[in-house]
C-alpha positions as CSV (number, residue, x, y, z in Angstrom):
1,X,-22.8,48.7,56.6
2,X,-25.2,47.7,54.6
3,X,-28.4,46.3,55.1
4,X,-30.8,43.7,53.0
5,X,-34.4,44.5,52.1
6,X,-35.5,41.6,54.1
7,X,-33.7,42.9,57.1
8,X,-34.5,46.2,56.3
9,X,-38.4,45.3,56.6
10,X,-37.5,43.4,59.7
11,X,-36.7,46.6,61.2
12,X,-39.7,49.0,60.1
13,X,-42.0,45.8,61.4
14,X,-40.4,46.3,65.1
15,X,-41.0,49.9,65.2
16,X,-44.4,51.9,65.8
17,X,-46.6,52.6,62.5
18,X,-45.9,55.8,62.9
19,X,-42.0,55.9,63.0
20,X,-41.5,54.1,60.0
21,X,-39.8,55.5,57.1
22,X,-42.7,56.2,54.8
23,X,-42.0,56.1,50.8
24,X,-44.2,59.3,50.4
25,X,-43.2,60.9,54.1
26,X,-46.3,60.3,55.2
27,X,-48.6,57.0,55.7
28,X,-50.8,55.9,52.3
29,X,-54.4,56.1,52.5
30,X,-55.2,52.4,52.2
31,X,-52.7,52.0,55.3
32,X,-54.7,54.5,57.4
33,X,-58.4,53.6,56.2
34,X,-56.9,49.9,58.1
35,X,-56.4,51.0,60.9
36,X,-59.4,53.8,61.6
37,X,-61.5,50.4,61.0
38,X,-60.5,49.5,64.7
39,X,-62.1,52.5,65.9
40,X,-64.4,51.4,69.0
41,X,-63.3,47.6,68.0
42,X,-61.8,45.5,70.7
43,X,-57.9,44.8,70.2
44,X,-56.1,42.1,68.2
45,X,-60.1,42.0,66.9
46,X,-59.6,43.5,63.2
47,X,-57.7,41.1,60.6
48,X,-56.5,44.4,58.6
49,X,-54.8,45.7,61.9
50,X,-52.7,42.7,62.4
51,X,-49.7,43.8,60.1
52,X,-49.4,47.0,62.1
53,X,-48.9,45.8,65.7
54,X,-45.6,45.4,67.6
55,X,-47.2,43.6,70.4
56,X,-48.9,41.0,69.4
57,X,-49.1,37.4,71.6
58,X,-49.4,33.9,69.5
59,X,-52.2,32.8,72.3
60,X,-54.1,36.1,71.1
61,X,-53.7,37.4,74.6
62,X,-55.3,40.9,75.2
63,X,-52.6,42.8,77.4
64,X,-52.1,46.5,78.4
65,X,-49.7,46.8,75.6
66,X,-51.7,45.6,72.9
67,X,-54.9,47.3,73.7
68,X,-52.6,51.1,74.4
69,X,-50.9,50.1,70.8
70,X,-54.3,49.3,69.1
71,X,-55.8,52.7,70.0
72,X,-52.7,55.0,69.2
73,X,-52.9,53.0,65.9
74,X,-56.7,53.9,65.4
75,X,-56.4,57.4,66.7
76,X,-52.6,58.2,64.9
77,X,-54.8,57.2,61.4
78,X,-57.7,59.7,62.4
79,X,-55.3,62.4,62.8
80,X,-53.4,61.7,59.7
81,X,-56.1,61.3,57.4
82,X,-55.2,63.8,54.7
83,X,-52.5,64.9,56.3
84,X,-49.8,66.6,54.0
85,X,-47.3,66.3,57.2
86,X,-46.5,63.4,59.4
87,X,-49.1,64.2,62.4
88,X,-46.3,62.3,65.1
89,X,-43.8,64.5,65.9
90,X,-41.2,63.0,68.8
91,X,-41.6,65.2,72.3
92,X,-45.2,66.8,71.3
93,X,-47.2,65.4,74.9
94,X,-50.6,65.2,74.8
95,X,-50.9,68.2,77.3
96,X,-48.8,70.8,75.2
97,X,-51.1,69.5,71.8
98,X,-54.2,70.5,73.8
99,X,-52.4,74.1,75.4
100,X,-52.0,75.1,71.4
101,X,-55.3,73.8,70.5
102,X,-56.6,76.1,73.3
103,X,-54.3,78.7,72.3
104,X,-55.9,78.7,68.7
105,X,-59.1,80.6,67.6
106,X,-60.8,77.5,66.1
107,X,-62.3,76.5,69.6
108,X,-63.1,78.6,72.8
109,X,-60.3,77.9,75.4
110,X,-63.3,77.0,77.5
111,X,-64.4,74.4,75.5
112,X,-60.9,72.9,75.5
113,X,-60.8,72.8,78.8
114,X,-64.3,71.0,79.1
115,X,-62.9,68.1,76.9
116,X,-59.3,68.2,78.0
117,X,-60.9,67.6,81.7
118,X,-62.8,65.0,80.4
119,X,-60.3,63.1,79.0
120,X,-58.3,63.8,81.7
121,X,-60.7,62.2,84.5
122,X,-62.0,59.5,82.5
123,X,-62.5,56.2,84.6
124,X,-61.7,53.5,82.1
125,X,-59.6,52.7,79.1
126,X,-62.6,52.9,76.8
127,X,-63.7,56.3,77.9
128,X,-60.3,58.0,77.6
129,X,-59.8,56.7,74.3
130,X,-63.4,57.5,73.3
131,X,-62.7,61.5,74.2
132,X,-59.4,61.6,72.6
133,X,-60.8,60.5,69.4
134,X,-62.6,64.0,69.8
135,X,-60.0,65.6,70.9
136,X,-57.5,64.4,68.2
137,X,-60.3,65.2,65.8
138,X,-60.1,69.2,66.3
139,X,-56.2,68.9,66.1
140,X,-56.3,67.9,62.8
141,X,-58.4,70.9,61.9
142,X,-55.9,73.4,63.0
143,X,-54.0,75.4,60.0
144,X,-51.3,73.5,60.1
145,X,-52.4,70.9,62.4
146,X,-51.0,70.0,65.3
147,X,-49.1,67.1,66.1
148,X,-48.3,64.5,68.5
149,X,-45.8,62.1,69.9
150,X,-47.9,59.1,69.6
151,X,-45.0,56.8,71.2
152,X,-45.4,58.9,74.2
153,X,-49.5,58.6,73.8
154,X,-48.9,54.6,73.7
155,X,-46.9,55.0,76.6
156,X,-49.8,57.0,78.7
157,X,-52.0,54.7,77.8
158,X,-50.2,52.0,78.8
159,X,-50.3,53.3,82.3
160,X,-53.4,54.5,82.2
161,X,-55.0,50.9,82.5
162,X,-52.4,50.4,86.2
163,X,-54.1,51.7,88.9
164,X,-50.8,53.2,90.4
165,X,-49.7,54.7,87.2
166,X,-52.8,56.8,85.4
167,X,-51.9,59.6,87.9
168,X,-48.9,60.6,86.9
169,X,-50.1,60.3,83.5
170,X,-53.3,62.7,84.4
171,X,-50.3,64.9,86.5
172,X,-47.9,65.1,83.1
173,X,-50.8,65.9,81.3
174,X,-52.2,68.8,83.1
175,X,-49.0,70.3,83.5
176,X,-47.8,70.4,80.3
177,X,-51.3,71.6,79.2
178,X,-51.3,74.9,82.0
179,X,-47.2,75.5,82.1
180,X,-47.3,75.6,78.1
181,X,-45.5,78.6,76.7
182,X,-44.4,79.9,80.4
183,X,-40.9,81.6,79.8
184,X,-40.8,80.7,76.3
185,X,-40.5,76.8,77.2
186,X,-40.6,74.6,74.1
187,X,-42.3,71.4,74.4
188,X,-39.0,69.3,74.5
189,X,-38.2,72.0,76.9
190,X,-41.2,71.1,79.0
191,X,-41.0,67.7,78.8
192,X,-37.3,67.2,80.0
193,X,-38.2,69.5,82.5
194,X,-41.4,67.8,83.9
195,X,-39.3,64.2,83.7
196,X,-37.7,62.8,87.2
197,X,-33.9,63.5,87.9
């Protein structure tokens, strides 16, 4: 089967910025430098953005959806920038990123910790988001650096704006971050492993 460029473009507009098929394997600069404009902007809020979003409302309504996509999208283009290597890699959580940051010489495990717990027991959207812009930041600096499933970030940040959900984000979290490595678990060991039955 064969399929049209049209249609083809159809489909890479449906899927997440950062599952696309890129020409180059990675994301071009001019792409990325769009999308770290929205940094600390509110959602649906930046013109260059708009082509990048899945989740977009014709009434311009902010939802949970839209403001989780608009910061994976600001945060996936911080990470990337300069990037050799696509920086989302499927089944990477957020905790097992952080246990090999921790793991690495660049930072004292300490100081992980500090800003791991802070992201982890932040009480609003913008605060989260605020320390994982840090936290993505020192990923990036790691040689190679370290990726992240940014569907599953989306996702977590999706819940973490229900009141009944963030704990089981802050739960998944923390245990991927202290179980990492335990009997030689991979993360899409861990993962599977941490989901329900």
């Amino acid at each position: 089967m064969t399929i049209n460029n049209s249609e083809h473009q159809k489909q890479q507009r449906r899927r997440h910025f950062w599952e696309r098929d890129f020409p180059k394997t990675v994301p071009e600069g001019r792409d990325l430098a769009a999308l770290r404009v929205g940094l600390g902007r509110e959602s649906g809020s930046v013109p260059a953005m708009w082509p990048y979003y899945t989740v977009l409302h014709a009434e311009g309504w902010i939802t949970p959806k839209l403001r989780a996509e608009h910061a994976a999208l600001a945060l996936f283009a911080v990470h990337q920038q300069s990037q050799p290597r696509l920086m989302h890699k499927p089944d990477v959580g957020l905790g097992w990123a952080m246990a090999n940051l921790r793991r690495s010489d660049k930072f004292s495990p300490e100081a992980v910790d500090r800003r791991f717990g802070a992201a982890a027991t932040a009480t609003s959207f913008t605060e989260v988001v605020a320390h994982l812009r840090g936290l993505v930041s020192q990923l990036r600096t790691l040689k190679p650096a370290q990726p992240l499933d940014y569907t599953r970030l989306l996702r977590d940040l999706c819940d973490w704006q229900d009141q009944e959900r963030v704990h089981s984000v802050r739960r998944r979290w923390g245990s991927q971050y202290f179980t990492a490595g335990r009997d030689g678990q991979t993360p899409a060991d861990q993962d599977s492993a941490s989901a329900p039955a």
